[in-house]
N, C-alpha and C positions, 0 to 999 in steps of 0.2 A: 779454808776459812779465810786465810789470807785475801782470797780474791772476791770471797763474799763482800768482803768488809771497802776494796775498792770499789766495785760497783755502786753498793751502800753511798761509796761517801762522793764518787760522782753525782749521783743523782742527786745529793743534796745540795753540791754547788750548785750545782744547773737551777734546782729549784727556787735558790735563796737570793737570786741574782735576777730573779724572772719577775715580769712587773704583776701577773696574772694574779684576779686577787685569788685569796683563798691559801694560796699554796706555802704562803710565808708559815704561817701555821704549822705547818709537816715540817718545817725545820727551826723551826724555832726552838731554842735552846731551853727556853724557858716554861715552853707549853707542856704539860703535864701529861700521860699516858694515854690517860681518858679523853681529854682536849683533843690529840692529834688522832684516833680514832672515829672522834666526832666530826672532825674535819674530811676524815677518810672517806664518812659515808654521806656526807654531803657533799662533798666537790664526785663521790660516783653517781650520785643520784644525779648531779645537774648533768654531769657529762650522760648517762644514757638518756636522757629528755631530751638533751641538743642533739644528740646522734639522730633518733627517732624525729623530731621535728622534721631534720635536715634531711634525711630519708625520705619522709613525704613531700615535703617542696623541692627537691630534686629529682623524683620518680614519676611527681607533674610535669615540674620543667622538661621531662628529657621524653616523654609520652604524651603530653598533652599542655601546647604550652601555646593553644588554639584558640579562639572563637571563631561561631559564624555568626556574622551580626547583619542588621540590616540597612541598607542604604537606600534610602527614599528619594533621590535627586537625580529623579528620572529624564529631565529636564537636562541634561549634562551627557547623555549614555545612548548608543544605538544599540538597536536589537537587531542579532541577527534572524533574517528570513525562516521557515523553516523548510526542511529538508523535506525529499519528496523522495522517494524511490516507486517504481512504476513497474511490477511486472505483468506484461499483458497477454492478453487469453490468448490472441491469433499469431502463435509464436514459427510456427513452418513457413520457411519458405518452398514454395511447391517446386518455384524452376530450381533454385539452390539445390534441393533433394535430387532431379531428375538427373542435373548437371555431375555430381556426386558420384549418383545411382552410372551413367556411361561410363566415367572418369576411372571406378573402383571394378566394375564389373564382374559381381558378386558371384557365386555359384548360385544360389538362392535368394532372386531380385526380394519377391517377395517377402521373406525373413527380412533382408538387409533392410527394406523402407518401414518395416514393421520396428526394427532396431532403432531408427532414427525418428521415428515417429513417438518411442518413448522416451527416447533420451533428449529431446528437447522439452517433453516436457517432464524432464526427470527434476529433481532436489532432494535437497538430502533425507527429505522423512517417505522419500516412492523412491529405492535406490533399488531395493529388490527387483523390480522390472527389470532392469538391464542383468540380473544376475546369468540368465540362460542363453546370453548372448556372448559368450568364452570365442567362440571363432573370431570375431571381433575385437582380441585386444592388444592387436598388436597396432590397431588406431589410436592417433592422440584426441582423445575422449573431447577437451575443452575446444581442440582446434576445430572437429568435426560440428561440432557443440555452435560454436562460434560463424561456421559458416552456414548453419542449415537457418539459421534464425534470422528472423525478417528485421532489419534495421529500419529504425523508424526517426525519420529526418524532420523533426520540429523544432519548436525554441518555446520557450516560457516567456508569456508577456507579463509585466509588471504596466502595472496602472500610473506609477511614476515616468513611465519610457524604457524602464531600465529591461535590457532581455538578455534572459540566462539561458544556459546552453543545456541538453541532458545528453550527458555521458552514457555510456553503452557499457554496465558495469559484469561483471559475472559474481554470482555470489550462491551461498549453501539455497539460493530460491529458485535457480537459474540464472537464463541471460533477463537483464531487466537492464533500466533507466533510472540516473539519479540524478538529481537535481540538488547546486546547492551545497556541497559535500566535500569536507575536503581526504575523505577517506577514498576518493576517488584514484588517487595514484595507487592503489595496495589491491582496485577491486575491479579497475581498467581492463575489459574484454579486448580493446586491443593496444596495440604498444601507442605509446602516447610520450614525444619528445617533451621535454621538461619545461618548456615556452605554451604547451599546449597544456598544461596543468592548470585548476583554477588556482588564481593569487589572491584573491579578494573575494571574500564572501558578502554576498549581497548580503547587507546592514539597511534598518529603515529606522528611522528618529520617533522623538513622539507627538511630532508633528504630522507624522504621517502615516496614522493610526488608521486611514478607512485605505489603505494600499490594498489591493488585492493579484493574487496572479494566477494568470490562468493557460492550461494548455486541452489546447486544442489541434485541431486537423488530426483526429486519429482515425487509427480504421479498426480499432478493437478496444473492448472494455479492457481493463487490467486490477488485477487486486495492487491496494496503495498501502505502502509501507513507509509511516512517517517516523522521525528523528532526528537529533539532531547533528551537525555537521561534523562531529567526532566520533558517530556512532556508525555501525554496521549497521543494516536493515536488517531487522528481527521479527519472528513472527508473533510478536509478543504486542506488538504495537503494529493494528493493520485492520484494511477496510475490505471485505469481501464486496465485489462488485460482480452481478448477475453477469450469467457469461454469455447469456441469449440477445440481452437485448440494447439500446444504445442508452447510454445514461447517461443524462447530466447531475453532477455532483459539487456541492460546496460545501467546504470544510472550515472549519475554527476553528485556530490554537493556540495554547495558553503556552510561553515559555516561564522554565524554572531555568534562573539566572546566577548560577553561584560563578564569583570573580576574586580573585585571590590577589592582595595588597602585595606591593615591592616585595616588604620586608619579609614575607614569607619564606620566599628564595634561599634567605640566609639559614634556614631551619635545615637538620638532617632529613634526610626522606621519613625517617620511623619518627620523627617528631610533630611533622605536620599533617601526617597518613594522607597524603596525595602526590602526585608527581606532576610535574608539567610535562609537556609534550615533549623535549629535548630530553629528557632525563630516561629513556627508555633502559630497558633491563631484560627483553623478550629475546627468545632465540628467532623467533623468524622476521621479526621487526623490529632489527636491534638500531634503526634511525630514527623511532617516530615511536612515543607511547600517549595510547588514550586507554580506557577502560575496556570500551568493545575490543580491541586489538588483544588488550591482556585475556581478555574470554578467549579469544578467537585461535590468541597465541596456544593456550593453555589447552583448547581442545584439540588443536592440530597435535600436537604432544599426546594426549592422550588415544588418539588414533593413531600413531605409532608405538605405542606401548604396546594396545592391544592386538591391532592387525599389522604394524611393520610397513604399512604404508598410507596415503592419502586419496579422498575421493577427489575428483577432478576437478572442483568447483574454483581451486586456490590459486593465488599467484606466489609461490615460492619458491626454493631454490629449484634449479632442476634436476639436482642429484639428489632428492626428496622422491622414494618413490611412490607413483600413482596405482594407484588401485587396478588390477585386472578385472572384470565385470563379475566372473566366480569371487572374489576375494572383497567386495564391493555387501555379500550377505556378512561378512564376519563386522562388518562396520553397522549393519540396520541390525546383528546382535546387541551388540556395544552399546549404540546411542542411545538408551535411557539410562545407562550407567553411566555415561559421561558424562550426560547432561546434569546427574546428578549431583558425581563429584566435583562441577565447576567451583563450589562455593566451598572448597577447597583449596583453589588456585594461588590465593594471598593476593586476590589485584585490587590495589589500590584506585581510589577515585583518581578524577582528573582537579587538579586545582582548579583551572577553569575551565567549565562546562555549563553548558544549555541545554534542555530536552524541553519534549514538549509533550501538551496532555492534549485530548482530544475534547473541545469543549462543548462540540452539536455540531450536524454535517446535517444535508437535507439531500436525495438521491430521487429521482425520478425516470421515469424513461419520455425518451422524447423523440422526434420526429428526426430530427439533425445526428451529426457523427456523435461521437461522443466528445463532454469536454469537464474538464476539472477546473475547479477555479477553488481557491483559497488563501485564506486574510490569516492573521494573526490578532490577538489583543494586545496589546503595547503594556507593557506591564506598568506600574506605577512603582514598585517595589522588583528589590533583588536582593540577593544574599552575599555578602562578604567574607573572606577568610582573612581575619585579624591574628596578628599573634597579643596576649595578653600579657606577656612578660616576657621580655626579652634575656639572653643573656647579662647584662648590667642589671637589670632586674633581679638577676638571680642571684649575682654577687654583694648585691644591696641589702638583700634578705638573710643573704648567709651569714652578714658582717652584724647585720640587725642580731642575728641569732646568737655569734658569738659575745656581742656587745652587753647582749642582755645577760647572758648565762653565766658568763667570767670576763666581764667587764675586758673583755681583749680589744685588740686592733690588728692593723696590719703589724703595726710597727712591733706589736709585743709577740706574734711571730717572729718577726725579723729577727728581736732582742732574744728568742728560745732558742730559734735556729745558732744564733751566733754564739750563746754560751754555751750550747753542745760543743760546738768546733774547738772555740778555745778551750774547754775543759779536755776535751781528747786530746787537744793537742797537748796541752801542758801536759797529761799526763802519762802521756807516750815517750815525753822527751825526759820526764823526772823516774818511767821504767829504764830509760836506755842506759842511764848515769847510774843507777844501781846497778844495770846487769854490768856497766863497763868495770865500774867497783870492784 
């Protein structure tokens, strides 16, 4: 009882001493049974309203303390070119194959050019073809892959002067060509020193809205896989082009331009649900994150789950093991389950990011090689990611909330804080003179 009655009577110094309104009333000597009761259920009624306020403006602030808004001052802003990936029909090389064909010296020529004849034009949704080829796997699949394919030595003209180069990439399509990309160090068919990576991605103003680019001198149609420069080449986004005959084609596209403010940066990742490119989290691209990467990360993962290894298409560790040609069916089981569970992954967007939409192409056949040409529309608009309320924002509100509900401050913290200490103290040192007693 004895220690009931100290507690009791701490709490009431602490109270009587505190500036917060309301509380004087709980200790006031004067106030009547029913008075301090009344007070009772008024000062809990304000406090679960403040809690509850401060709950939701806190559970914004720390989950969504975003916008995207829009910036019209296009006048100020380059657009990047868009991406092109190119993979083309006439992909054998004949002498490559014959040269191969002496080099390896098969038991069964025939099988073996039959082998190689599917696996150039293998990817990942005809994987089955290579299944019945098991004598064959003790070859590196991508090397083989790599040298039977016909390299195709052009350049991309721009209408301004400017000429881009096309990378020789390997990807879940095969061997193809990209343009434009900076996804190109992760998807690079052959080794490429770091001087030899692109730095700058062609940008065009909006000034220079009728730009067009085109490539030419080919010697085969190819189906075109557009994107933009952060993005994997996906079949999602793509031009089938006739494989008989020669085509000229021109292409329009619309970029979607979201660009994410400084102040972003200062936000935790689960705050702003996006990451910039430095802030990676992936097991096989633990230097560089974009969205395609996190798909790409996330299915490579999920082919080791199921089959214990990878198809040959990747460039990752090399203690990652590759698929055996039998072991290549356990993966063409798989792929519509994994495709499925991607949107399962948790990958976040890119803060900033470009794609493109396909706005009208016109395709014909013509007498000449084949050639591609295409422009973009210069947007007039892009999108923004703003924060709404920053941390000082949040403490403005908090103080707003405390201000309003019991008239507090910092300082009457400070004043609460500091009568707890001294009441304990005092009353530790007025237990110790009794016990010494």
């Amino acid at each position: 009882m004895a220690y009931q009655f100290y507690i009791t009577k701490f709490i009431s110094r602490v109270l009587e001493r505190n500036t917060m309104h309301g509380v004087f009333h709980l200790t006031n000597p004067k106030s009547s049974l029913a008075e301090k009761i009344s007070w009772v259920l008024v000062i809990s009624s304000v406090v679960i309203c403040s809690i509850y306020l401060l709950t939701l403006f806190w559970i914004r602030y720390l989950t969504n303390p975003t916008v995207i808004s829009l910036d019209r001052n296009y006048h100020e802003w380059n657009t990047t070119f868009p991406s092109l990936t190119v993979c083309f029909h006439d992909r054998l090389n004949t002498t490559a194959r014959d040269m191969l064909i002496d080099q390896v010296k098969p038991e069964n020529p025939q099988k073996f050019e039959q082998f190689l004849a599917r696996l150039v034009e293998a990817n990942i949704f005809r994987l089955e073809t290579l299944v019945e080829f098991e004598e064959y796997s003790d070859m590196d699949l991508k090397a083989v892959l790599n040298q039977i394919t016909n390299f195709v030595d052009t350049k991309v003209m721009l209408d301004n002067g400017i000429t881009g180069k096309l990378f020789r990439v390997i990807t879940e399509l095969g061997i193809c060509y990209t343009f434009n990309s900076d996804m190109v160090r992760f998807t690079s068919a052959e080794e490429l020193e770091e001087e030899d990576l692109p730095t700058d991605l062609i940008q065009i103003s909006a000034t220079e809205r009728d730009i067009m680019a085109s490539l030419g001198n080919l010697t085969s149609n190819g189906n075109i896989y557009y994107h933009g420069p952060y993005e994997i080449p996906s079949y999602l986004k793509k031009l089938i082009v006739t494989l008989a005959t020669n085509a000229f084609l021109t292409i329009t596209f619309k970029p979607v331009i979201i660009t994410a403010d400084s102040t972003i940066q200062d936000l935790y990742v689960q705050q702003r649900r996006c990451r910039f490119s430095h802030e990676s989290n992936l097991e096989f691209y633990p230097n560089y994150y974009s969205h395609s990467l996190c798909l790409l990360d996330c299915r490579l993962r999920l082919f080791l789950d199921h089959c214990s290894c990878l198809p040959y298409f990747y460039n990752v560790n090399a203690q990652v093991p590759v698929c055996r040609p039998k072991e290549l069916q356990c993966i063409v089981d798989h792929l519509g389950e994994i495709r499925r569970s991607l949107s399962s992954c948790g990958c976040l967007k890119d803060c900033n990011t470009i794609s493109f939409t396909l706005q009208h192409f016109v395709m014909f056949d013509w007498f000449n090689d084949p050639l591609i040409k295409w422009d973009i529309e210069v947007p007039k608009v892009r999108y923004s990611r703003r924060i709404i309320f920053g941390f000082v924002d949040a403490m403005t509100s908090t103080g707003s909330i405390f201000g309003l509900f019991f008239g507090a401050s910092v300082i009457t913290l400070i004043e609460l804080f500091y009568s707890v200490v001294k009441n304990a103290f005092q009353s530790s040192i007025t237990l110790q003179t009794m016990v010494f007693f």
